[in-house]
C-alpha positions as CSV (number, residue, x, y, z in Angstrom):
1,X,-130.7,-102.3,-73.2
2,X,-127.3,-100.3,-72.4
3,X,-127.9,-97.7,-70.6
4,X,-124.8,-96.1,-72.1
5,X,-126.8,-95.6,-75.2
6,X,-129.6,-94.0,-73.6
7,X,-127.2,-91.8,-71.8
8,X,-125.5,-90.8,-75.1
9,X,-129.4,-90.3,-76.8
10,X,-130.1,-88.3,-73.8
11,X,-127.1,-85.9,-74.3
12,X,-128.2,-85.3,-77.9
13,X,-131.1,-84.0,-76.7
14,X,-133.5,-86.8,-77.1
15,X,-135.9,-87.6,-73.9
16,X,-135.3,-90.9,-71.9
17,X,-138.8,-92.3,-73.0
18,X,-138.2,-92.0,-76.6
19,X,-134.8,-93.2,-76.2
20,X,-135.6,-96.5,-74.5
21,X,-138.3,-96.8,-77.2
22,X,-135.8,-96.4,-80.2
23,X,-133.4,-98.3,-78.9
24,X,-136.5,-100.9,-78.4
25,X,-137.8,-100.6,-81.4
26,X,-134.2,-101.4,-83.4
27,X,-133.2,-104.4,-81.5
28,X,-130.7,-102.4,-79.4
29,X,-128.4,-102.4,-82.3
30,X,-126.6,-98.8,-80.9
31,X,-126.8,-95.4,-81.2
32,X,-127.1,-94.7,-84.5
33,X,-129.8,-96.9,-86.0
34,X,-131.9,-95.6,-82.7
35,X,-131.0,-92.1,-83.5
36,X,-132.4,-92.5,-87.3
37,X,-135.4,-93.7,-85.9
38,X,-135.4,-90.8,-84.0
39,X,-135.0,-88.5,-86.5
40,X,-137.8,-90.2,-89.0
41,X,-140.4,-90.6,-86.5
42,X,-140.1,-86.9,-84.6
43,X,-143.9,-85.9,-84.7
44,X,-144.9,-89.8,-83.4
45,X,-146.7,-89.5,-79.8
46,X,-144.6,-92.4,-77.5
47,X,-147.5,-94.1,-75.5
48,X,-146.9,-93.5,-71.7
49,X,-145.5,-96.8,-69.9
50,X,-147.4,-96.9,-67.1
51,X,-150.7,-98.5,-66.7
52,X,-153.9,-96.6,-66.3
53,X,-155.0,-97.0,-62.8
54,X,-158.5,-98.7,-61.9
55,X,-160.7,-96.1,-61.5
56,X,-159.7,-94.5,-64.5
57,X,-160.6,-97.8,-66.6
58,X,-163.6,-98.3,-69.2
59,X,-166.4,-99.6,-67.5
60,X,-168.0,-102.3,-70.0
61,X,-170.8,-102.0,-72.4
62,X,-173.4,-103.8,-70.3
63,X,-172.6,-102.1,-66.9
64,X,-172.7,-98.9,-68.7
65,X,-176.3,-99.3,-70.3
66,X,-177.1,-100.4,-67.0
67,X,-176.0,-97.1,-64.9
68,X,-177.3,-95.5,-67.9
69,X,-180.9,-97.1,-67.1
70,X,-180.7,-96.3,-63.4
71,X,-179.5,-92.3,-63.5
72,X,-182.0,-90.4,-62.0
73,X,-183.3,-87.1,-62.8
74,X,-180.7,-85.4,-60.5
75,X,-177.7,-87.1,-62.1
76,X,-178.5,-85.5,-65.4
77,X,-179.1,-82.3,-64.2
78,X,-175.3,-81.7,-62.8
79,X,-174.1,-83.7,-65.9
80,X,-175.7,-81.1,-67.8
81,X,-174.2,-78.5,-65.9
82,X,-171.1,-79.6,-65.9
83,X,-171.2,-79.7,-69.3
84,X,-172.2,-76.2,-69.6
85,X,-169.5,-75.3,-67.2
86,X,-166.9,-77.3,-69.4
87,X,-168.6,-75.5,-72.8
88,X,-168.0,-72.5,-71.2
89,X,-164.8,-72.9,-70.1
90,X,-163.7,-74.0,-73.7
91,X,-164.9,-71.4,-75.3
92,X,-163.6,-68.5,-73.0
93,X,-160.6,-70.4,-73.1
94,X,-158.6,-71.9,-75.9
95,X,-156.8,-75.6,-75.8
96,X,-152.9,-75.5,-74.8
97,X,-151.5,-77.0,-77.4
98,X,-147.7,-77.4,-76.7
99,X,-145.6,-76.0,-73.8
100,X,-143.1,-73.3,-74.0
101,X,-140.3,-72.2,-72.0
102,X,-140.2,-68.3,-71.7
103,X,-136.7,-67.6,-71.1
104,X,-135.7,-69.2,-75.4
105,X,-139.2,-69.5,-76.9
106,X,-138.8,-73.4,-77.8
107,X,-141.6,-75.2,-77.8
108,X,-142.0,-78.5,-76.2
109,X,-144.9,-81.6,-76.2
110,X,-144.0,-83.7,-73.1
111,X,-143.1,-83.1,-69.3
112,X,-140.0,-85.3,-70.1
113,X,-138.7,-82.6,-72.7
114,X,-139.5,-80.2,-70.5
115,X,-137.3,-81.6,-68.2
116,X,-134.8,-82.4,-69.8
117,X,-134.2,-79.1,-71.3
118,X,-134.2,-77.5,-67.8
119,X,-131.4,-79.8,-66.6
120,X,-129.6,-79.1,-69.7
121,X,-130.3,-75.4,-70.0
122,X,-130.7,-74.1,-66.7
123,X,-134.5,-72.3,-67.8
124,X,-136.9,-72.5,-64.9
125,X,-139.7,-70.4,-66.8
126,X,-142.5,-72.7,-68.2
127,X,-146.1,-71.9,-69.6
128,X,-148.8,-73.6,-71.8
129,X,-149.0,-72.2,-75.1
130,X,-151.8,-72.7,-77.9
131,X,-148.4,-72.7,-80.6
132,X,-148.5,-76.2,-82.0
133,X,-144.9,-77.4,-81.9
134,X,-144.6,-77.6,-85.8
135,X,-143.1,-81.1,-87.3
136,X,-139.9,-81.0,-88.7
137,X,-139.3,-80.4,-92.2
138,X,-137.1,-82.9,-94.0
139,X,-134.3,-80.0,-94.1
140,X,-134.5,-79.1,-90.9
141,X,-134.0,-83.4,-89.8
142,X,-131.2,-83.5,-92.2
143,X,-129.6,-80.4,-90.7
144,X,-130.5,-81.8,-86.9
145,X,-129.0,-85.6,-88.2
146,X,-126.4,-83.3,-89.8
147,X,-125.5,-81.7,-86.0
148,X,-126.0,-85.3,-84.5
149,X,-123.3,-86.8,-86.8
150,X,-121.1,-83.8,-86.0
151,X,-121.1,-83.6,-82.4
152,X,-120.3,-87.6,-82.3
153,X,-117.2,-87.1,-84.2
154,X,-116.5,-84.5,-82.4
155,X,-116.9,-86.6,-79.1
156,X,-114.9,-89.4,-81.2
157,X,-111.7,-86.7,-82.1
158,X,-111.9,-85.9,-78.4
159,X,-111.8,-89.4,-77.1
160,X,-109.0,-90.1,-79.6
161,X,-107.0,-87.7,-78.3
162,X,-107.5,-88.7,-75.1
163,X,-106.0,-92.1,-76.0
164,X,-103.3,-90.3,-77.5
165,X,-102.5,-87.9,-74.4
166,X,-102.5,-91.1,-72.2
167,X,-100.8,-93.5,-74.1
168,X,-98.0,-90.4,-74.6
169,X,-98.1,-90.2,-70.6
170,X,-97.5,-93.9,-70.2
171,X,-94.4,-93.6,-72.4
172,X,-93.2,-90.8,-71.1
173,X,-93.3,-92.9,-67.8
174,X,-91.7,-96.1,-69.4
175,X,-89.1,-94.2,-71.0
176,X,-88.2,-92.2,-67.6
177,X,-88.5,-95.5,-65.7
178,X,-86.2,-97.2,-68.1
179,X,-83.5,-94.3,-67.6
180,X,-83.7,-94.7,-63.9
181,X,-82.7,-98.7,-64.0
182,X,-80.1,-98.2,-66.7
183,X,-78.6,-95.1,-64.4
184,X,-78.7,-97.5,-61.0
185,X,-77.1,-100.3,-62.8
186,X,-74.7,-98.0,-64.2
187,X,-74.1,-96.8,-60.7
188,X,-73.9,-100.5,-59.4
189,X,-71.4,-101.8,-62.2
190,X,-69.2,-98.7,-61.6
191,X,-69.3,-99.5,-57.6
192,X,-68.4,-103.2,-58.1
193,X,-65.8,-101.5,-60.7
194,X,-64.5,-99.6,-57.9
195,X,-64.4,-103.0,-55.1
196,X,-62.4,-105.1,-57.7
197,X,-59.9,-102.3,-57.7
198,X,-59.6,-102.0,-54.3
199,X,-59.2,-105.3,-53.6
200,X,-56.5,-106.2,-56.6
201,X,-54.3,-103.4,-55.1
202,X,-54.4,-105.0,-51.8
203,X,-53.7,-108.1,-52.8
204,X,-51.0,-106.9,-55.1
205,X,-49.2,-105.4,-51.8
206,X,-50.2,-108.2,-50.1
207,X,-48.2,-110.8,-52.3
208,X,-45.7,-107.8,-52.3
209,X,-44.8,-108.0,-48.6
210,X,-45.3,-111.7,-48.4
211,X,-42.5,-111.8,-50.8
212,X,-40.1,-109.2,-49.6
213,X,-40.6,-111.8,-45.8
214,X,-39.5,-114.9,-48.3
215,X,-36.5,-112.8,-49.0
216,X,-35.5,-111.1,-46.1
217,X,-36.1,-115.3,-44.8
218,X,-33.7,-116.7,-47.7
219,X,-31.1,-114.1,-46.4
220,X,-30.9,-114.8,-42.9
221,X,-31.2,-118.3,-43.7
222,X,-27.9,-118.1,-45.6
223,X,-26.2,-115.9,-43.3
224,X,-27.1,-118.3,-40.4
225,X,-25.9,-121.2,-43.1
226,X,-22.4,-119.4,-43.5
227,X,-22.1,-119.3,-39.9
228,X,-22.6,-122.7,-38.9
229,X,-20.2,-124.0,-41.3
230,X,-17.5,-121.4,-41.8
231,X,-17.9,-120.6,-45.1
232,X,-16.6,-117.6,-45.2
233,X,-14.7,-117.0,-48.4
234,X,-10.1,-116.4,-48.0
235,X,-10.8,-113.3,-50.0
236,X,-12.2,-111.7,-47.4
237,X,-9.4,-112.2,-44.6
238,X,-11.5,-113.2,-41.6
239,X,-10.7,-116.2,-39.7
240,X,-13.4,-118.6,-38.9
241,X,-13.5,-118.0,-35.6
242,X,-14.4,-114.1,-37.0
243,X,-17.0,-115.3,-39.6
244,X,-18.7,-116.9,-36.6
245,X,-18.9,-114.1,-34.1
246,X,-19.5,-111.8,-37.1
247,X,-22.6,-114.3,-37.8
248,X,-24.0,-114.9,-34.1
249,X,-23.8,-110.8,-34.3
250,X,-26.7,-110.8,-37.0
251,X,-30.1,-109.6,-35.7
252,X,-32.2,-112.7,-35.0
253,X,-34.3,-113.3,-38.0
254,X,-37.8,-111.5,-38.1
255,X,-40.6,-113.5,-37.2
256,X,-43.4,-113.6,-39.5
257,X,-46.7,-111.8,-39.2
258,X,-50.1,-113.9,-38.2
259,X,-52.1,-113.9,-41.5
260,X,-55.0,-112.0,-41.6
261,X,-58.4,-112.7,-41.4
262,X,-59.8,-112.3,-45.3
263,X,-63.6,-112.3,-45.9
264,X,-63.1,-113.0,-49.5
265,X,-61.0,-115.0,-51.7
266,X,-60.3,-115.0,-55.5
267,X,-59.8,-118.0,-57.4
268,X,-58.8,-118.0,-60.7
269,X,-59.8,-121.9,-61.9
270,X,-58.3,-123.5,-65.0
271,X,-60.1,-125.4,-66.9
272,X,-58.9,-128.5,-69.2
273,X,-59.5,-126.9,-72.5
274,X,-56.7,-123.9,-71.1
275,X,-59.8,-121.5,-70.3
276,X,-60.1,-119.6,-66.9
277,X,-62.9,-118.5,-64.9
278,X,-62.2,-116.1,-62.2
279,X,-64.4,-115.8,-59.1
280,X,-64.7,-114.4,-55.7
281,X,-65.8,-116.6,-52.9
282,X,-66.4,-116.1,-49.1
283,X,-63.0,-117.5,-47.3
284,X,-65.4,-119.5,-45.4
285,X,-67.2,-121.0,-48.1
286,X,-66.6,-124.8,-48.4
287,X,-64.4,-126.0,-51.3
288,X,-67.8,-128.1,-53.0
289,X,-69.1,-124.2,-53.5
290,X,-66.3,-124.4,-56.1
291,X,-67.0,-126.9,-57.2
292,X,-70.6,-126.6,-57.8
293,X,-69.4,-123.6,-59.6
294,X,-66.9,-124.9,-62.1
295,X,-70.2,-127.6,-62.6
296,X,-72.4,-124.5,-63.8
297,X,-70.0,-122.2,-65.8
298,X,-67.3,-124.4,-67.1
299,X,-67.1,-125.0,-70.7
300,X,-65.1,-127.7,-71.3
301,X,-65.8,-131.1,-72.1
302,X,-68.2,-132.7,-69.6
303,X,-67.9,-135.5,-67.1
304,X,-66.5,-136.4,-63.7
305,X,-63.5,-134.1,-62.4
306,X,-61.2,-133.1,-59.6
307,X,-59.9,-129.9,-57.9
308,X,-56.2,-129.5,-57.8
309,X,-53.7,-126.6,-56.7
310,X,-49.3,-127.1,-58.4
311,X,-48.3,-124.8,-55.8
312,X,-47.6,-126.5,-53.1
313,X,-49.1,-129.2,-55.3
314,X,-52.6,-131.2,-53.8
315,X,-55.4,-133.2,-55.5
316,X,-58.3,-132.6,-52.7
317,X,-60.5,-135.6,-51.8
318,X,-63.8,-135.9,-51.1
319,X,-63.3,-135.0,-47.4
320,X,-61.7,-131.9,-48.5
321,X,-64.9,-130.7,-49.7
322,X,-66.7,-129.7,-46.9
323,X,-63.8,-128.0,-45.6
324,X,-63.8,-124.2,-45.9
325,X,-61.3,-122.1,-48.2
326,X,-59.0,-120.4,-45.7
327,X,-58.5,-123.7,-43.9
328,X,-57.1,-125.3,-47.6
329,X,-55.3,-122.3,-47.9
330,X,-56.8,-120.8,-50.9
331,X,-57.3,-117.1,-49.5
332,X,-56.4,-114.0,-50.0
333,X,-56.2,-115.6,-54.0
334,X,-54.9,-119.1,-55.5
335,X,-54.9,-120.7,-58.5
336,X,-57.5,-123.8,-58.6
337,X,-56.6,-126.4,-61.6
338,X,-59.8,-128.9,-62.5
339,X,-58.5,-132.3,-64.1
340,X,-60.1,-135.1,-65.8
341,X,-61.2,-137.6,-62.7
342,X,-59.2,-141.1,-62.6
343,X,-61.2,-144.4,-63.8
């Protein structure tokens, strides 16, 4: 038996022993068949549940003709009197016949309705009355099935709209939550935006002053060149001897920088279908991280391959794959070339 049906009986107003016994009675099929039943058998008496005790039991026939044999004269004296004394006492005062709460006027058969309406109502004022709790007509079960019907629709709308309200809430919170990623992974994108920027700026001046030291090293090269072998040109109207003094009088020529330490280094690998992918690595990653890269993203034809660079020119070998980036000299940025591996 659910109990949640005899709670939801009990809140219509039913009592708890009359709602067990409906729900009983029709095969604890729910509410509704056990409230018809209910309604269609109002004026039936529920027999109490528990057991009569012992001493209250129906002694049997024999044993009674037997004490009935054996009563003396003394016995049937006070059971005469007490008979009087009940006669008496039912004819000064009349049966009680229902129960009736004082503070509303209903009427009620059973301690259990009595309680019940109490709990529900709050009225603690209670007498017997000699008002026999009429039967319902059939209007009046129609009208009470009628307010039964009504108040669980009215308990369904409610729970409907409690659905509604939640299942709102819940995308009110998906929606919100979904906002919140899309603005952090805005915010990320725009930040990693920011880094690439950053770092193609440095190694445009990077490449910028590496190749204003090439220059500035091709022109003292050829003025020392000039120097050593007199090249001056006639036009100019030095003497030899002049174009050498003039060249041991140049400033010695500048000596280059130490390279700097890069964290990072970005490749730009060339694939052999003429496609590029373009990736950052750590300048102390071993060249096989490359590798293993070019392996997962390329999209050329498959098969065997090896790394290459034109400028200065190198196919690596297998040794140079455990050796880290900066030590090939692929950092700040170089350009890696994957060809078709030799048979």
């Amino acid at each position: 038996m659910s109990s949640q049906d005899v709670n939801t009986l009990i809140e219509m107003g039913f009592a708890r022993n009359r709602a067990e016994r409906a729900l009983e009675i029709t095969g604890n099929q729910g509410v509704e068949p056990a409230m018809e039943w209910l309604l269609a058998h109002m004026d039936e008496e529920i027999p109490d549940a528990l057991v009569s005790s012992p001493t209250n039991a129906t002694p049997p026939e024999s044993a009674r003709k037997d004490e009935e044999g054996d009563v003396n004269l003394e016995t049937k004296t006070s059971d005469d009197e007490g008979k009087k004394t009940d006669d008496e006492s039912s004819t000064s005062a009349p049966a009680a016949k229902s129960l009736k709460c004082n503070d509303c006027g209903r009427l009620f058969k059973t301690q259990l309705e009595i309680e019940f309406h109490a709990a529900k109502s709050g009225h603690s004022n209670f007498s017997e009355s000699t008002e026999e709790k009429k039967p319902l007509t059939e209007e009046e079960k129609r009208e009470q099935l009628r307010k039964l019907e009504e108040k669980m629709r009215q308990k369904r709308v409610e729970r409907e709209e409690s659905e509604k309200r939640e299942a709102l809430e819940r995308e009110k919170n998906r929606i919100r939550s979904g906002k919140e990623m899309t603005a952090a992974k805005k915010k990320l994108e725009e930040d990693e935006m920011k880094k690439l920027v950053e770092q193609r700026k440095r190694e445009k001046m990077e490449e910028k002053l590496a190749r204003q030291r090439v220059k500035a090293q091709i022109e003292q090269d050829k003025i020392a060149r000039r120097a050593k072998f007199g090249m001056a040109s006639p036009s100019e109207g030095t003497e030899p001897s002049e174009t050498v003094v003039s060249a041991t009088t140049q400033p010695p020529p500048a000596v280059s920088q130490p390279s700097k330490d890069y964290a990072q280094t970005r490749l730009q690998i060339r694939l052999t279908n003429g496609q590029a992918l373009t990736q950052t690595f750590g300048s102390k990653e071993q060249l096989s991280a490359v590798r293993l890269y070019v392996e997962m993203n390329r999209t050329d034809e498959a098969g065997p391959f090896s790394l290459m660079t034109n400028f200065p020119k190198k196919i690596f070998t297998e040794d140079d794959y455990e050796k880290p980036l900066d030590l090939l000299g692929l950092v700040p940025s170089a350009v890696v070339i994957v060809s078709r591996a030799q048979s």
